[in-house]
C-alpha positions in Angstrom: 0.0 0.0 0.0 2.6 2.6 1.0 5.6 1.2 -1.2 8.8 3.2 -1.1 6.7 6.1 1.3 7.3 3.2 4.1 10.1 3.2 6.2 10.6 0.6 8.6 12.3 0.7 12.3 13.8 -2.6 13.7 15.3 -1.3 17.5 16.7 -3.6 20.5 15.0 -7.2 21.1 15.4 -10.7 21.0 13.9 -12.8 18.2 13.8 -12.5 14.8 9.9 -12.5 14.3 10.1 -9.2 12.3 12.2 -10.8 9.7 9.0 -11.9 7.1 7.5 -8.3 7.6 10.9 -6.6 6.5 10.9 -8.9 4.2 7.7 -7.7 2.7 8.5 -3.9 3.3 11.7 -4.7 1.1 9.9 -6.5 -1.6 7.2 -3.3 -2.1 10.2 -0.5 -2.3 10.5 0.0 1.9 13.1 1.7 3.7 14.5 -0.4 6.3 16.6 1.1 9.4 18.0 -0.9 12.1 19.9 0.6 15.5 24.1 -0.3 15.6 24.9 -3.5 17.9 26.8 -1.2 20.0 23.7 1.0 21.2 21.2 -1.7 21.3 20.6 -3.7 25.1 19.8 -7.1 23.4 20.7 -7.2 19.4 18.7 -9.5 18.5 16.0 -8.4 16.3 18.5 -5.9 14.5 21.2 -8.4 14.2 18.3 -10.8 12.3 17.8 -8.0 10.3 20.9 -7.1 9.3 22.0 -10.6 8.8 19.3 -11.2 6.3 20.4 -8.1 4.2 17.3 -6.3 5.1 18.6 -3.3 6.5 19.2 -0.3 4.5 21.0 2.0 7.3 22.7 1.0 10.7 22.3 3.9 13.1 23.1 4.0 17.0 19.9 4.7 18.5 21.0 8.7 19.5 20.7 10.1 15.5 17.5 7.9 14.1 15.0 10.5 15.6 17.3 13.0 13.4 17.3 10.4 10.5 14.0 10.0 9.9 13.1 13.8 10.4 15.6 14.6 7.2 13.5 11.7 5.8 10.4 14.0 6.2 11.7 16.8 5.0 13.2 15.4 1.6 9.5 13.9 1.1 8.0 17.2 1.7 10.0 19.4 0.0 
């Protein structure tokens, strides 16, 4: 439905459960971001991600807020 307008957010936790919905997200033109090893508690999820080749940005957890408002603002200029 949203295509490349979606951008997806996979932060600390365990499991890899949000694999097959990145997965999806990737297949429709999706934007995928995942937060560094280093600033996550448990890199689970993220590391999943990542592994899988479904991550199109690493960030530390500290400049994704920023990230995704430059995001915004590209989109609405």
């Amino acid at each position: 439905m949203y295509g490349s307008g979606l951008t997806a957010l996979v932060l600390t936790g365990m499991g890899q459960d949000g694999v097959e919905g990145l997965r999806t997200v990737k297949a429709r033109g999706g934007h995928v971001i995942a937060q560094d090893e280093r600033s996550s508690v448990v890199f689970g999820m993220n590391g999943k991600a990542i592994e899988n080749r479904l991550v199109d940005e690493v960030l530390p957890l500290d400049t994704i807020g920023r990230r995704l408002s430059e995001m915004i603002g590209a989109r609405t200029a």
